[in-house]
One Martini backbone bead per residue (centre of mass of N, CA, C, O) as a GRO file, in nm:
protein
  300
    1UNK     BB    1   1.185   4.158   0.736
    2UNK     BB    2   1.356   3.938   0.692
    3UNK     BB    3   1.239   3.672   0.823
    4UNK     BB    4   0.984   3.728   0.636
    5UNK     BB    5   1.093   3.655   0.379
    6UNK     BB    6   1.242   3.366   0.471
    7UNK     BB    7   0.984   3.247   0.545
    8UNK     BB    8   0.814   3.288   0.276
    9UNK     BB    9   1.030   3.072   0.137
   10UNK     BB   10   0.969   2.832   0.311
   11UNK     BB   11   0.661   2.808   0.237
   12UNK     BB   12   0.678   2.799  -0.100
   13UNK     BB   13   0.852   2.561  -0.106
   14UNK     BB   14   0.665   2.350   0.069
   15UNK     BB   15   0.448   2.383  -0.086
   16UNK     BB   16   0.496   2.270  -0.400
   17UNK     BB   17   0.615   2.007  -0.310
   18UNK     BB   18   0.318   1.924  -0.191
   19UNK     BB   19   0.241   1.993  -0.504
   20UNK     BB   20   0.433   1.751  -0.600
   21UNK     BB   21   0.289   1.528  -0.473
   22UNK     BB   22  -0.018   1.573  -0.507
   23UNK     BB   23   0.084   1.637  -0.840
   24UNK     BB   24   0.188   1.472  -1.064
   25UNK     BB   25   0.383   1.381  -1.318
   26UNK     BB   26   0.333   1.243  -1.582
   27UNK     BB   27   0.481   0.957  -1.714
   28UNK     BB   28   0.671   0.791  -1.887
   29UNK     BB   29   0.698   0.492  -2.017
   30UNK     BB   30   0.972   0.429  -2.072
   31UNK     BB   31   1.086   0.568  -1.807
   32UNK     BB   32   0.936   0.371  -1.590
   33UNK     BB   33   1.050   0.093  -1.670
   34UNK     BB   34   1.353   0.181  -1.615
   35UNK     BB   35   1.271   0.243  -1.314
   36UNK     BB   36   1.193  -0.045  -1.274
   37UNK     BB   37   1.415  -0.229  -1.317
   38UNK     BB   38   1.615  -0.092  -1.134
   39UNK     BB   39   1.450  -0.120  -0.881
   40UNK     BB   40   1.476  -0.427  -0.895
   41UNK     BB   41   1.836  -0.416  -0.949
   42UNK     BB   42   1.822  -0.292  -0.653
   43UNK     BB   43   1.718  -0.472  -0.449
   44UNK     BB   44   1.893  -0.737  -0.547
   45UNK     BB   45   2.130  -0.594  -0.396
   46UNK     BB   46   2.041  -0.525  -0.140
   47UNK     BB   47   2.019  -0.830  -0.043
   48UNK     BB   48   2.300  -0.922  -0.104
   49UNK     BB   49   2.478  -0.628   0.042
   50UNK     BB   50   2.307  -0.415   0.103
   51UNK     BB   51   2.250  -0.092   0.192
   52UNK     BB   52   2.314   0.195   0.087
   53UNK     BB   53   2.461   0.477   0.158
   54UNK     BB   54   2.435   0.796   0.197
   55UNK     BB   55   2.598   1.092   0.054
   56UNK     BB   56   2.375   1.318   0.113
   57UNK     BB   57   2.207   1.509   0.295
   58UNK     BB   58   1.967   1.446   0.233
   59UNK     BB   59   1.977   1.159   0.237
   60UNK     BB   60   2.042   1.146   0.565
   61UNK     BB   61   1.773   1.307   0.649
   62UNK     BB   62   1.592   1.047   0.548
   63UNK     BB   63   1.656   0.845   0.685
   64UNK     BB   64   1.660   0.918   0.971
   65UNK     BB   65   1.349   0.953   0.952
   66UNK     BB   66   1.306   0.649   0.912
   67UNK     BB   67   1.428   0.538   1.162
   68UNK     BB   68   1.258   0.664   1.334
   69UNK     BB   69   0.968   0.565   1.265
   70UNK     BB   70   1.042   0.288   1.291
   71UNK     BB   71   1.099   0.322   1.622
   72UNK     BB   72   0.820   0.478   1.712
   73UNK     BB   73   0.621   0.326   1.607
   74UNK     BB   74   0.380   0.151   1.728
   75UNK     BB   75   0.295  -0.027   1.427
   76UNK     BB   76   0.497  -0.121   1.156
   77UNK     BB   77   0.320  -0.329   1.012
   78UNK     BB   78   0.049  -0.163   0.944
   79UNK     BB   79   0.220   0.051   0.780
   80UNK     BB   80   0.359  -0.127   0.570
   81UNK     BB   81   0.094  -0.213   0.501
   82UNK     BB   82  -0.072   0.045   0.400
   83UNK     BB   83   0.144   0.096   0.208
   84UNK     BB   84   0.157  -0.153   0.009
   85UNK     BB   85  -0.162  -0.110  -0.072
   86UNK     BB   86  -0.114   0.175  -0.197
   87UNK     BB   87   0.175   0.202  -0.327
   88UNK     BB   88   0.363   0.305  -0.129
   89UNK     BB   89   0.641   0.470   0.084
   90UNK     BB   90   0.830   0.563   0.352
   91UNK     BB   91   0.945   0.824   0.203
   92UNK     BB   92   0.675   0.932   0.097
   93UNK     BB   93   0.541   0.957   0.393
   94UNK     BB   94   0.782   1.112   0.544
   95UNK     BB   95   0.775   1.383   0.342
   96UNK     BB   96   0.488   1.462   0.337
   97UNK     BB   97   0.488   1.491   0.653
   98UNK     BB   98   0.702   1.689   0.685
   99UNK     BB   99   0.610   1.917   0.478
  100UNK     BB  100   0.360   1.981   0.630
  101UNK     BB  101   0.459   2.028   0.923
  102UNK     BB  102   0.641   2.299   0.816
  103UNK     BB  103   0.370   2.450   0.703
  104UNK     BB  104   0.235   2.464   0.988
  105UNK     BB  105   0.440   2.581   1.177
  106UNK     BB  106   0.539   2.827   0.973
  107UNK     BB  107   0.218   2.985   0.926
  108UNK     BB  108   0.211   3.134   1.180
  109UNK     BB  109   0.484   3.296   1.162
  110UNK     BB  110   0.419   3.458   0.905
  111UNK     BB  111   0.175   3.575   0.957
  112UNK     BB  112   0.235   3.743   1.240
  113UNK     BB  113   0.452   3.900   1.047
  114UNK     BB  114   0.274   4.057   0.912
  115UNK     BB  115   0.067   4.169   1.127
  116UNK     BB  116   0.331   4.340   1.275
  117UNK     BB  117   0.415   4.505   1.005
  118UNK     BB  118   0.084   4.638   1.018
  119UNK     BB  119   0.062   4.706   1.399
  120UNK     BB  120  -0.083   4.488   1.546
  121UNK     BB  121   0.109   4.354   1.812
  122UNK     BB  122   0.132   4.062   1.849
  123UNK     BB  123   0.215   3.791   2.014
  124UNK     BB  124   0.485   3.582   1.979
  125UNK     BB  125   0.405   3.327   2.076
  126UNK     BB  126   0.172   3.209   1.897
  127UNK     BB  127   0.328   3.083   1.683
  128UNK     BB  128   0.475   2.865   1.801
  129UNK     BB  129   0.189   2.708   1.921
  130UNK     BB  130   0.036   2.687   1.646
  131UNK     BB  131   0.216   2.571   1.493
  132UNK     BB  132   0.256   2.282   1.687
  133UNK     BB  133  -0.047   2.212   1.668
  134UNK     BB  134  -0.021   2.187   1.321
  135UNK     BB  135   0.166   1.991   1.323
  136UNK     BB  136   0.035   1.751   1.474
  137UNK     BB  137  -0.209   1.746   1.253
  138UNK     BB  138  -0.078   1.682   1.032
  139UNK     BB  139   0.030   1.420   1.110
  140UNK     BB  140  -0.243   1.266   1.192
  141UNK     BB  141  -0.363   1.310   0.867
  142UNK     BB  142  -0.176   1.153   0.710
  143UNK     BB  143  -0.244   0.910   0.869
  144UNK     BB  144  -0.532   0.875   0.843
  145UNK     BB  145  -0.501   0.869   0.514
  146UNK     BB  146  -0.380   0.609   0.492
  147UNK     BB  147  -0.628   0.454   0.604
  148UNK     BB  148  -0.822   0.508   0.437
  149UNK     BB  149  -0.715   0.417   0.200
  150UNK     BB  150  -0.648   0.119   0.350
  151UNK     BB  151  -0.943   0.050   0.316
  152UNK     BB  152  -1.042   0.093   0.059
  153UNK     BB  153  -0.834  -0.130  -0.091
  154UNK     BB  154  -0.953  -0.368   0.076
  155UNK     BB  155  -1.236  -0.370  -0.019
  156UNK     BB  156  -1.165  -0.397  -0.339
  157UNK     BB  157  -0.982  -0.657  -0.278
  158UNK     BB  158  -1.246  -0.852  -0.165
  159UNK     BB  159  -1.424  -0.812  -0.378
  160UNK     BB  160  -1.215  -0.943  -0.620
  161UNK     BB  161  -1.196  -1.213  -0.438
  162UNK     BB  162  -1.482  -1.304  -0.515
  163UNK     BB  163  -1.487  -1.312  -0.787
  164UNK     BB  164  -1.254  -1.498  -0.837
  165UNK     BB  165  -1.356  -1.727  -0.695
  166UNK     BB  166  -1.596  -1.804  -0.866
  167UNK     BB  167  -1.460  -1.842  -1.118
  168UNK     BB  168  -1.320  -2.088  -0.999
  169UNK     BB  169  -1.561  -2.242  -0.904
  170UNK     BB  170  -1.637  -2.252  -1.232
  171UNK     BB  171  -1.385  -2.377  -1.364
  172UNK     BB  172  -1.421  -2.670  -1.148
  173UNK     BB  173  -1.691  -2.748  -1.291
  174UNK     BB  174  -1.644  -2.754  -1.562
  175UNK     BB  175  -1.321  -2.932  -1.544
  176UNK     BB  176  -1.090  -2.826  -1.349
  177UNK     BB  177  -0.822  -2.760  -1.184
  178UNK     BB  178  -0.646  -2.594  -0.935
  179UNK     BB  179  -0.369  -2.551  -1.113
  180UNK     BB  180  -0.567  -2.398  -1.362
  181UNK     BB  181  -0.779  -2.201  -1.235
  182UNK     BB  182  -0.623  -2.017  -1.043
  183UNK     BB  183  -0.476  -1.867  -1.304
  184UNK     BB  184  -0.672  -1.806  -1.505
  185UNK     BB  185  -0.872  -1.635  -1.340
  186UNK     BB  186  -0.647  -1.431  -1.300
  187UNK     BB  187  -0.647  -1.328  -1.619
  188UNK     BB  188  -0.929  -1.221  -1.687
  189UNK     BB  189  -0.915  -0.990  -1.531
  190UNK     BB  190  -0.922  -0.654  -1.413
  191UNK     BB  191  -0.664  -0.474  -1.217
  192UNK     BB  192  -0.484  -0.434  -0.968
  193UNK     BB  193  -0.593  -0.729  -0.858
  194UNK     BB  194  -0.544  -0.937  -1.032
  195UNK     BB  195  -0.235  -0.815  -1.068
  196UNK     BB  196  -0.162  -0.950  -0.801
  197UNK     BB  197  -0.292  -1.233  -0.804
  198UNK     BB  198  -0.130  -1.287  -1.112
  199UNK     BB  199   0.175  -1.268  -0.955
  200UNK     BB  200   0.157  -1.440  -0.712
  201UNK     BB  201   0.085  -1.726  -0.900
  202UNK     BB  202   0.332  -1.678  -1.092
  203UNK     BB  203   0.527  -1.674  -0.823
  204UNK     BB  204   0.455  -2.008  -0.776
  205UNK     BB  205   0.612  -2.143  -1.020
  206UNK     BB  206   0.934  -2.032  -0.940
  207UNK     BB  207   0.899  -2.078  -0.580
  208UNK     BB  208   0.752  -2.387  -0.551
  209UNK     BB  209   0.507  -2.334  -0.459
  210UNK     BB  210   0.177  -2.254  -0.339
  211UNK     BB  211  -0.072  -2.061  -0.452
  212UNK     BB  212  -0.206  -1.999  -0.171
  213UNK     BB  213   0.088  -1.902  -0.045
  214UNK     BB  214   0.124  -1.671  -0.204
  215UNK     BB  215  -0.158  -1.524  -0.117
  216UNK     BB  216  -0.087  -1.498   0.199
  217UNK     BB  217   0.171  -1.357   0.155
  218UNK     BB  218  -0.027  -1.104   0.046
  219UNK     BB  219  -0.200  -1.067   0.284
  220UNK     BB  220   0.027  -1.047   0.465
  221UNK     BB  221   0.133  -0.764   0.304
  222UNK     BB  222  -0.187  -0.646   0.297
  223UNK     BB  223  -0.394  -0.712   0.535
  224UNK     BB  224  -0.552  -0.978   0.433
  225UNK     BB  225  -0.763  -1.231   0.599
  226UNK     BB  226  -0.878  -1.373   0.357
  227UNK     BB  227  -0.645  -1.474   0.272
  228UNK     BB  228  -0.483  -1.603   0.486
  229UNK     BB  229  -0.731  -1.817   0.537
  230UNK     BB  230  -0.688  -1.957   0.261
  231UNK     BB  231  -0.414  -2.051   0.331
  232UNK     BB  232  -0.541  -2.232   0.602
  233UNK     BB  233  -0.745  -2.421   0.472
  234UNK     BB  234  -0.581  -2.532   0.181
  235UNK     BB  235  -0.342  -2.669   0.377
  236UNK     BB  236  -0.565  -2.871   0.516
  237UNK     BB  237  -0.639  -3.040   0.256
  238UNK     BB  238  -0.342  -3.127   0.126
  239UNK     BB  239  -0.361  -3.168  -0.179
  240UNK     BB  240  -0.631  -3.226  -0.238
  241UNK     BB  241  -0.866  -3.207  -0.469
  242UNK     BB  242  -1.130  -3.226  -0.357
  243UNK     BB  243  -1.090  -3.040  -0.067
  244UNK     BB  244  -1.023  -2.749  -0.269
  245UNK     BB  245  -1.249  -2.753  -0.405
  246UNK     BB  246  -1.447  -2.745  -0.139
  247UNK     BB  247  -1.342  -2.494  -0.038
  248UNK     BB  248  -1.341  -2.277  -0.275
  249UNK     BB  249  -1.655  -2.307  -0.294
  250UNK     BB  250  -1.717  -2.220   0.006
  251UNK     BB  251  -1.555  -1.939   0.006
  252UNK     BB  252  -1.704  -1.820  -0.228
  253UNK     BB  253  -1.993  -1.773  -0.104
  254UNK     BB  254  -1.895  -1.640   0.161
  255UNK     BB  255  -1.830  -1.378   0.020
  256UNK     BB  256  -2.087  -1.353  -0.128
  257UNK     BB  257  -2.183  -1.286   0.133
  258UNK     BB  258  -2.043  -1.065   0.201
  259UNK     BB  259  -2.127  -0.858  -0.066
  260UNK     BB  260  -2.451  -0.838  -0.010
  261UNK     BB  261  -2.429  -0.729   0.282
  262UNK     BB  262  -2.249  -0.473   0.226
  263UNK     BB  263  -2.453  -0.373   0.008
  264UNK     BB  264  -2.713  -0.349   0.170
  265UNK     BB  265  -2.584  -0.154   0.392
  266UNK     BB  266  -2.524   0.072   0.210
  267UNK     BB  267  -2.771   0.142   0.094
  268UNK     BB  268  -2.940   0.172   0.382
  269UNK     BB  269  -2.760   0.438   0.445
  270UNK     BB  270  -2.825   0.603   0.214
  271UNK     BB  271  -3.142   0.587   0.275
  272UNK     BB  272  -3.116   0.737   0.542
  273UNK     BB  273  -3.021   0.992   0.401
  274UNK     BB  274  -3.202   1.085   0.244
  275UNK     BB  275  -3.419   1.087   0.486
  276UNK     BB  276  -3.274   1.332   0.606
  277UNK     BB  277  -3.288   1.523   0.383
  278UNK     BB  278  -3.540   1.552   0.393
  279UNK     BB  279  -3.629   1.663   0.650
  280UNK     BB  280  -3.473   1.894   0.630
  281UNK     BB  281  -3.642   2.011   0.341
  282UNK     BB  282  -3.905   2.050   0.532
  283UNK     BB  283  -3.808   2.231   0.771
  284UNK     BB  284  -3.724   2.466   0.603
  285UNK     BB  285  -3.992   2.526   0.438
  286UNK     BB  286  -4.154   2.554   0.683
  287UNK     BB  287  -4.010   2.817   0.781
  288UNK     BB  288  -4.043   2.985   0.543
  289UNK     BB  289  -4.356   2.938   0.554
  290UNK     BB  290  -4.383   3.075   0.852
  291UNK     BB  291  -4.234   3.311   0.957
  292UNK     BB  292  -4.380   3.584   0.860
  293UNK     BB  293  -4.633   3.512   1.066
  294UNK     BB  294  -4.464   3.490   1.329
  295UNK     BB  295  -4.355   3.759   1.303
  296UNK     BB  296  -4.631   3.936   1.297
  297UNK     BB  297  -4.724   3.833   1.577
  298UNK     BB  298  -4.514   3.936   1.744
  299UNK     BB  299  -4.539   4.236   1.642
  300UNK     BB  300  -4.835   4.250   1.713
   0.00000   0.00000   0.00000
């Protein structure tokens, strides 16, 4: 019974957690602020002096969870721009993961103590493979859930660099150079993606690059190819403003190509989803109206 009732606290406390991880509290705004500025005034200490050592018992037992995971990852590469293009970290990865896999888990030796203590017999066996099974499931779902949020992610921010593009190429029309047109157009926009864009675009003028190496270097940050792409179209240019001009112009089409195609794409899909469910909501129809008849036959 004592086990029992340990159990169902570590499974309480660790269910509360999860459910303060997928729903955080609203944050103060100032509150915010200055644990932006700590966190970047953090950074900067960071490469300067190197990483502080934790002190704390948690602190050393998520490091060391950061440490295993990024040497047995796979891929460090992918999850790294997977966490940056959705905005979290990989501490926030790695305990989010923890703490499923512990509900995983124990919640089926919870279970089955509770079953046994009110006399159902089962073996003790079963709690710890279903729980192990459970455990790895969790590992799995987690890890799909961060790619999928972050292809969702990369899919928004090729529509806004299509757009972006556009802008740019209707602005270098006007008679802009592209020295003007590519932060004035990214200034224009909003949303997450404008605000990656024109910080990009805007730490390029104090890192002395080219604003098109600082989008590379962005697109290498999140896994996006189209960035990547065009720094490497632009790069090729030489800083001809005709040849710029006439890439970012050419780039700009691509896109709204490929963003019409994909537009299309999507329609014809839900068209097809839709004709499924006609499909089935007439032989539902079909079957109800034709069962009594043939019912009556059979039973006749």
């Amino acid at each position: 019974m004592t086990g029992f009732m340990l159990a169902a606290g570590v499974v309480a406390i660790a269910v509360l957690h999860a459910y303060r991880l997928a729903v955080p509290p609203r944050p103060d705004l100032a509150s915010a602020v200055r644990r932006w500025d700590a966190s970047r005034a953090r950074a900067t200490r960071i490469q300067r002096i190197g990483a502080p050592k934790a002190t704390t018992v948690g602190g050393k037992a998520q490091n060391w969870m950061v440490d295993q995971v990024l040497r047995r990852a796979r891929d460090v590469k992918h999850l790294a721009q997977d966490l940056a293009v959705t905005g979290a970290t990989i501490e926030q990865h790695v305990g989010k993961t923890t703490v499923l896999a512990i509900v995983g888990f124990v919640g089926p030796l919870v279970v089955l103590g509770f079953l046994n203590t009110i006399g159902l017999g089962l073996p003790l066996v079963f709690g710890p493979a279903v729980g192990a099974v459970l455990a790895g499931a969790m590992l799995f779902v987690t890890r799909q859930e961060l790619t999928d949020k972050a292809k969702k992610k990369r899919a928004e921010f090729r529509r806004t660099l299509s757009v972006y593009l556009d802008l740019v190429a209707m602005s270098m029309q006007a008679g802009r150079g592209h020295a003007e047109a590519l932060p004035a157009s990214a200034a224009i926009g909003t949303g997450w993606a404008f605000t990656q864009l024109q910080d990009a675009i805007d730490g390029a003028r104090f890192s002395g690059t080219t604003p098109w190496h600082a989008l590379g270097q962005l697109g290498d940050r999140f896994g996006i190819r189209e960035l990547t792409d065009l720094d490497a179209a632009l790069t090729l240019a030489n800083d001809d403003g005709a040849k710029v001009r006439t890439t970012l112009v050419a780039r700009a089409e691509t896109l709204r190509s490929e963003r019409i195609a994909d537009a299309e794409a999507a329609s014809a899909q839900a068209t097809e989803s839709m004709r499924f469910a006609l499909i089935v909501m007439v032989f539902t129809f079909l079957a109800y109206e034709l069962y009594p008849s043939v019912a009556r036959l059979f039973a006749g």
